[in-house]
N, C-alpha and C positions, 0 to 999 in steps of 0.2 A: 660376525663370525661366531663360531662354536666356539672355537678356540683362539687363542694370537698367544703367539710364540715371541717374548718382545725383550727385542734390547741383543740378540746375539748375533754371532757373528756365521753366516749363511756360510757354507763349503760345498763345493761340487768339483769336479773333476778341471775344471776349467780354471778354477780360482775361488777368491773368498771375497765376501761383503758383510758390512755388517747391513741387516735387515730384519723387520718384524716377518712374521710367515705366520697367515693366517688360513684356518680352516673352516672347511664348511662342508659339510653331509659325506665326509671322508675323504676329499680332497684338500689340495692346497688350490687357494680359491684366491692367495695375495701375497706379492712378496716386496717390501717397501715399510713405508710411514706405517704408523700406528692407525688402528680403527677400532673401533669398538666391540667386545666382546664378551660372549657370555662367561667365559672363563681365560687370564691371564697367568701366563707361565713365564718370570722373570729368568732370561737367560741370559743376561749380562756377566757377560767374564767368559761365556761357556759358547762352545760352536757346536750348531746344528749341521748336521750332515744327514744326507739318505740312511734310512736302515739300511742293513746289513742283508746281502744276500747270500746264506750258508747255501752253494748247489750240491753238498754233498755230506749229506742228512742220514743217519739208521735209526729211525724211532723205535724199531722192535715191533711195533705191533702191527698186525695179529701175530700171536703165536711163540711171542719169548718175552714177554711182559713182567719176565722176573729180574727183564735187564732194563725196558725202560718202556713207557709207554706215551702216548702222544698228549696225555697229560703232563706229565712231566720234563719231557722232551722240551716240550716247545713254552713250559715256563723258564725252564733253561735259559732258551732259544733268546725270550723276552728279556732276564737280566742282563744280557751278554747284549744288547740292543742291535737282536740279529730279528728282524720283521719277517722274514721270509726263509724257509727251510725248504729244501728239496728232500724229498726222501726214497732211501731205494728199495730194491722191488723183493731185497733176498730176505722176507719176511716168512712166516711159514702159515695159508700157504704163498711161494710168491708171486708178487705180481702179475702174472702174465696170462692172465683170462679177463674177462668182463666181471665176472662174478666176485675176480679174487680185488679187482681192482675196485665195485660196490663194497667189499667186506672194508676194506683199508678205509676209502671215505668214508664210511658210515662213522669209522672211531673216531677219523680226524675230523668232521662235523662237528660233532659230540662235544671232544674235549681238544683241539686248538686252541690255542692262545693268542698265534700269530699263524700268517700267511702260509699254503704250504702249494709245494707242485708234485707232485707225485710219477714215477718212474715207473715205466712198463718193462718185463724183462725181454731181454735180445736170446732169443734160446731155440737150437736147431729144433725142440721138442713144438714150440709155438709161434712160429713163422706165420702162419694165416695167420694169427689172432692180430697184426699189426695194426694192419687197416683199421678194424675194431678198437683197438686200446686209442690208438690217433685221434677217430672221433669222437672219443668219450673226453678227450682235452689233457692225455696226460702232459707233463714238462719236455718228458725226451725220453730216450731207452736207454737201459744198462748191459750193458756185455762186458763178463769177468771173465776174460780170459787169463785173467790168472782165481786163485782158489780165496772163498771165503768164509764169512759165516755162514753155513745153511748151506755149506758141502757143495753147490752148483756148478755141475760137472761145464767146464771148457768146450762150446760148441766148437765143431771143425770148421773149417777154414772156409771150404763149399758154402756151408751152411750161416756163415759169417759174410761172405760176397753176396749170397742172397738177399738176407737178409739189409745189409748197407745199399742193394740195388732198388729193395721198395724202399728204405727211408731217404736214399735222394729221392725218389719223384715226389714220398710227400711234403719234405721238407724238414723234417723234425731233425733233432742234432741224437749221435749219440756219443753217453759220455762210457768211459771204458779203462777198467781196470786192467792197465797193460804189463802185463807180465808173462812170459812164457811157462807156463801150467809144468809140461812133458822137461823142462830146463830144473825148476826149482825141484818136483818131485822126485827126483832123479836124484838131485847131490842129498837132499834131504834122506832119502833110504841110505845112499852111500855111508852118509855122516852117522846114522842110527846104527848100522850096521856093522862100524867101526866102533860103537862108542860115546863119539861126544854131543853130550849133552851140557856144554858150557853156554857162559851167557853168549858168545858170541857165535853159538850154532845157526842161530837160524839166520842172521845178515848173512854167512857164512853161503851158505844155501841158496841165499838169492843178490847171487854178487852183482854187480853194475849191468853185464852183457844179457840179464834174465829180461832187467826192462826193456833194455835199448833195441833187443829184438824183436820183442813184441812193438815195442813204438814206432819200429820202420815198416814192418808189416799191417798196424795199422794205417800210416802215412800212405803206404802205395796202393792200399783199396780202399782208401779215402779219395785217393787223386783220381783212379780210375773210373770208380762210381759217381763222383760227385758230391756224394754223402757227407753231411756235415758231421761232426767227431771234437768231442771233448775230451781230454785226458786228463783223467784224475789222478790225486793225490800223487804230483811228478815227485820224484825223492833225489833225481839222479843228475846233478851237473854234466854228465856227459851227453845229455839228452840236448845239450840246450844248441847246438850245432845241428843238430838235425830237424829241429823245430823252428828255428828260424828259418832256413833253405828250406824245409816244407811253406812257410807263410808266405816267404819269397816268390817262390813257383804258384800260387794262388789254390794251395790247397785248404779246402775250409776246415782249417784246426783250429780250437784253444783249449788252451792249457791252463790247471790249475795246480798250487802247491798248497803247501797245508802251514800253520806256525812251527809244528814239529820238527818240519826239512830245514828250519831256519835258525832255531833256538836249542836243540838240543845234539850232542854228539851221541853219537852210537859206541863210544870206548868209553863212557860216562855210563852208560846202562851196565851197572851189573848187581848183583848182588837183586834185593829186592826189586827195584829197578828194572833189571831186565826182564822180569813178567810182565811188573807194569807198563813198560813200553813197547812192548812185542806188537807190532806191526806187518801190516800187507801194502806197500812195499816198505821193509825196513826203514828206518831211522841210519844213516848211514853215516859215513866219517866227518866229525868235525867240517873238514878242511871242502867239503862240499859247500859249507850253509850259503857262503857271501856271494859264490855266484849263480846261484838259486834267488838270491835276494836279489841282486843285481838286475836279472833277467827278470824277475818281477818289476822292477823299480823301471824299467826298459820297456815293459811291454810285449816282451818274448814271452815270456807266460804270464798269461792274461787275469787272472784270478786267484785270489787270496780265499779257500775253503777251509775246514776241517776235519773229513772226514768223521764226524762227532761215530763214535760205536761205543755203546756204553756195554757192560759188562757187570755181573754180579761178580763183588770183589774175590770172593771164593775162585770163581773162576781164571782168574790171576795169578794166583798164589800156592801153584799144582807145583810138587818136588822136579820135578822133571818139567825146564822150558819146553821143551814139544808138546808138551798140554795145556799148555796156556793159552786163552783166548786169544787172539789178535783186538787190539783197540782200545780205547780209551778214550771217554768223555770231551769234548772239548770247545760244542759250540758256545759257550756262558764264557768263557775265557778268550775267544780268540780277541776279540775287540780289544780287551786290555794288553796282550802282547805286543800287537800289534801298532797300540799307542803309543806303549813302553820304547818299541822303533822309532814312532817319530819324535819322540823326545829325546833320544838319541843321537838324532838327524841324519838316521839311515836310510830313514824313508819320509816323504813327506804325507800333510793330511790328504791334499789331493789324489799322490798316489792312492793314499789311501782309501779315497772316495771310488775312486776309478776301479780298483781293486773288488772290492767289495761288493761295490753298486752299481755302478754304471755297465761292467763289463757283464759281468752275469747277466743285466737284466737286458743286455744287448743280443748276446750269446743264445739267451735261448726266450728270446720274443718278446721280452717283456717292456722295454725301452721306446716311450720314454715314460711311458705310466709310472716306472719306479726307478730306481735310480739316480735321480736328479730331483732337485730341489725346485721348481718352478710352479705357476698356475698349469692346473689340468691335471698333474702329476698326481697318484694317489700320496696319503698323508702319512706314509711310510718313514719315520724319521726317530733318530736318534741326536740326545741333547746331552753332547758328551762335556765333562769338565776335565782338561787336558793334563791340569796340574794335580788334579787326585791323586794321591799315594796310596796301594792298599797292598796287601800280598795275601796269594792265593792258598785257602785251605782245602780240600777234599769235602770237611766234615760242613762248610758250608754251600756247596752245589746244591741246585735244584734239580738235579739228577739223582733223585732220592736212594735208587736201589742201585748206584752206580758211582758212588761217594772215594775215588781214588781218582788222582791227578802225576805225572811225573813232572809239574809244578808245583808242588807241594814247597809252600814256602818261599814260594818266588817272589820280591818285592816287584811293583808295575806302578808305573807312572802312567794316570790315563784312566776315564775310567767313564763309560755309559752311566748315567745318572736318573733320564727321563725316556724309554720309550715307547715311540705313539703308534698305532696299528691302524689306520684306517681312518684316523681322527682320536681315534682313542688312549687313551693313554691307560699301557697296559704294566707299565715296571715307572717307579718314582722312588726314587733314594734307596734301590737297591730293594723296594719290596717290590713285590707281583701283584696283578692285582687279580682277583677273581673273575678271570673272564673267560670261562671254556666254552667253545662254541663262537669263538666270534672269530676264528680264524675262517679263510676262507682260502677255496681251494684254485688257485692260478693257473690259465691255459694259456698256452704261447699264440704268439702270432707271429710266427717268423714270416721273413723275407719269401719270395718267388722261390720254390725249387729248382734248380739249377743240375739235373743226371747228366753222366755224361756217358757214351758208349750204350747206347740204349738198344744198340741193336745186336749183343751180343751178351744181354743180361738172361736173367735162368725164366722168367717170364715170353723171352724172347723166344727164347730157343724150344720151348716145349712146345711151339706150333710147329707142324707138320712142313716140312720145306723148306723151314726160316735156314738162311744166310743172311752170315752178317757183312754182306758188302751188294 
């Protein structure tokens, strides 16, 4: 072996053993007894689990690199013993050509640290480009249908059915910022136009019915099309009745939540605070988090992300909340929150594992390559020690130009210690190590395409004749 991983206690979604876990040429090549090896890594006391799958990544680069770039990003990425990032496409310019999507790997080439997949944009402007971006191997598409960084105006609805009708036949998922756009900017003028400017203006603006409309209208040209659909960063308990009776009925959704929707209140953000935590969609009331958690703990939403969007702290800290960036740092954190959980015993490791790794890398093609702990499996792994005590500074993030947390000061029980990229071991007792360039860039292999209604999609119809019966 390259490596042997020896003396811990092996975790996957299924359950735990203890076992040695040996590598070879970047995979896991043995999992069992001891064997011989060029290098031994004593994890006695400590449990090896799959790295971590962040699916919902903003590295910044190309084009806002004063907030974070794919250097930086993704040694983050590595002390938080997160192997693999997704990144998305609302970079400038964004993702959504051939060309813009060379400019983006060329950087993550370059300077990766860890694993990345990369997001094409869903955008009425770049509907041909699909096909294209698909076989260049990115992870899936992004549609903001609500507003982000990088201003990206809300395609209509036509051009969103379209759209979702080529990516059921190729198969790709896409993931989607579900918020109704014409709902949120609307109370938002109202509230401006009135006046307030309080920490609680902008949850204000995007009360619970902003997501829950955009998430049922993704639901029914999910079911209609066929089209696989991810939902990101869910914030909203009352979603979680509608997501299950979509799984029910066998429409291909999952869902992910962030640590944010679980660990922090939104009547707790004020004051400095409420810059720093100004979010797309909000941080919402307290009295939401546990059944957000629950639903994660359950399997109704499937995925534990972060949303990681880093920001120059300047940009936080504008007199007036309306001017404040949306987001904040978080993939280098989430792991320790999250631990903090199952030391709690709100959640357990497994869920954990499942969470994390298994689900993502199932979700969008990647399973069983990563996620799981077995021979074949790439050598994606994190050597966490459960009982670490540390609390979180700002001033020590690997998000250099992005050094502000609304953890600040939080004690965590739990904490990444070793992780391995490939076979490599790229973070060890909290350093990084020097390794840009060795991340490497993941293309899905999802399941059979499954369209449905194909004889009444926008392909169909512009032939001369066509009826659809």
């Amino acid at each position: 072996m390259d490596l042997l991983i020896s003396g811990g206690t092996v975790v996957n979604e299924t359950g735990r053993f203890v076992a040695d876990v040996g590598i070879k040429d970047g995979k896991i090549a043995h999992v069992g007894g001891p064997l011989p090896a060029a290098r031994v890594i004593d994890a006695t006391g400590r449990f090896v689990i799959p790295g971590a799958i962040d699916t919902h990544v903003h590295i910044r680069e190309p084009g806002m690199t004063h907030k974070e770039d794919w250097r930086t990003g993704t040694r983050a990425a590595a002390a938080g013993g997160v192997t693999t990032v997704f990144d998305m496409p609302n970079t400038d310019p964004p993702t959504w050509s051939l060309d813009a999507l060379a400019l983006k790997r060329a950087a993550a080439e370059r300077d990766a640290v860890v694993n990345y997949g990369l997001y094409g944009l869903l955008d009425e402007r770049t509907l041909d480009a699909i096909p294209d971006l698909a076989a260049a191997g990115v992870i899936g598409f992004k549609l903001f249908y609500g507003n982000t960084t990088g201003n990206l105006p809300a395609p209509n609805d036509g051009a969103v059915l379209e759209g979702f009708e080529e990516l059921a036949r190729l198969g790709l998922r896409c993931s989607i910022h579900a918020e109704n756009s014409p709902m949120l900017f609307w109370r938002e003028k109202r509230m401006q136009a009135v006046g307030r400017d309080d920490d609680y203006a902008h949850w204000c603006a995007r009360a619970d019915i902003v997501a829950l409309e955009s998430l049922n209208r993704c639901i029914v040209l999910s079911e209609w099309t066929g089209a696989r659909i991810h939902i990101v960063h869910e914030s909203c308990a009352r979603s979680i009745p509608y997501i299950r009776d979509a799984k029910a009925r066998g429409v291909p959704i999952t869902v992910e939540t962030c640590p944010q929707y679980l660990l922090i209140a939104a009547e707790d953000l004020t004051g400095a605070q409420a810059g720093i935590g100004r979010l797309n969609p909000p941080i919402r009331e307290g009295a939401q988090r546990e059944p957000l958690l629950a639903a994660l703990r359950d399997g109704i939403i499937d995925i534990i992300a972060t949303d990681h969007a880093p920001h120059a702290l300047a940009e936080v800290q504008n007199p007036s909340n309306w001017d404040n960036a949306c987001g904040f740092p978080g993939v280098e954190t989430s792991m320790r929150l999250m631990l903090t959980l199952v030391n709690q015993g709100r959640f357990t490791l497994e869920d954990y594992v499942r969470a994390a790794g298994a689900a993502p890398a199932r979700a969008f093609g990647l399973y069983p390559r990563k996620g799981v702990i077995q021979p074949g499996a790439d050598a994606d792994i994190a050597i966490i020690d459960l009982a670490a005590k540390s609390t979180i500074r700002a001033e020590n993030l690997h998000s250099e130009r992005s050094r502000f947390t609304p953890y600040e000061g939080m004690e965590t029980t739990g904490l990444p210690v070793v992780t391995i990229v490939r076979g490599r071991v790229v973070m060890e007792d909290g350093v990084v190590a020097e390794a840009a360039g060795w991340g490497r860039m993941e293309k899905p292999a999802m399941p059979t395409p499954a369209p449905r209604n194909e004889a009444t999609t926008t392909r169909a119809i512009l032939k001369a004749n066509a009826m659809p019966f």
